[in-house]
C-alpha positions in Angstrom: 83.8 56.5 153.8 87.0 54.7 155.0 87.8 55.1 158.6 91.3 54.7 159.7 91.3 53.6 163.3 94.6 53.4 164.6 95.4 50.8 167.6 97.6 51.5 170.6 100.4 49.1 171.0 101.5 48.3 174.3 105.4 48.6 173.9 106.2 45.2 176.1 103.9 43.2 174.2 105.6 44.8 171.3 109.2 43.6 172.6 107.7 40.3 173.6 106.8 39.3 170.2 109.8 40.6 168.4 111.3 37.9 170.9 112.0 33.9 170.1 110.1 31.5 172.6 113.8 30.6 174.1 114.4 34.8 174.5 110.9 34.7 175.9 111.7 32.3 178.3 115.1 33.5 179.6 113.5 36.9 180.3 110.7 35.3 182.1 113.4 33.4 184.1 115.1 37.0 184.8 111.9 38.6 186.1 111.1 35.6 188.4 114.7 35.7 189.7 114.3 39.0 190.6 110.2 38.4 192.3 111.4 35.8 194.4 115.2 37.6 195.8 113.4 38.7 198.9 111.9 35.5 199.9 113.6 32.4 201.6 113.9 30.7 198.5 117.9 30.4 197.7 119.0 31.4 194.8 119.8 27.3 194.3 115.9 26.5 194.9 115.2 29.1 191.9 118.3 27.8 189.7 116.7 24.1 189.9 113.2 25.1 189.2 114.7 27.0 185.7 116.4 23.9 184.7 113.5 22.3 185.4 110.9 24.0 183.0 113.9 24.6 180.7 114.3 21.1 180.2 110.1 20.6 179.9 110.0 23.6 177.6 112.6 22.2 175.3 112.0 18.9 175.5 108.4 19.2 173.6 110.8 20.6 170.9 112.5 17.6 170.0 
């Protein structure tokens, strides 16, 4: 007797996978931007921490 058991995807893990690591990345970045707008961060502070993990996460590429 075959069972068919179907699985519930989540719809963001869904999107997340169709997406490249860089995509990934870059939306990451978004979310973050938008976490940290009401804190006293600057927008500068939060500019120069992506470029800094941009440039880790790309770097192991190469």
């Amino acid at each position: 007797m075959a069972v068919s058991a179907a699985k519930k995807i989540n719809p963001d893990d869904y999107i997340l996978s169709v997406l490249s690591p860089e995509d990934r990345l870059d939306a990451a970045f978004k979310v973050a931007a938008e976490a940290f707008k009401k804190t006293k961060l600057t927008m500068k502070d939060i500019e120069n921490a992506v470029k800094s993990v941009r440039r880790k996460a790309y770097e192991k590429k190469r």
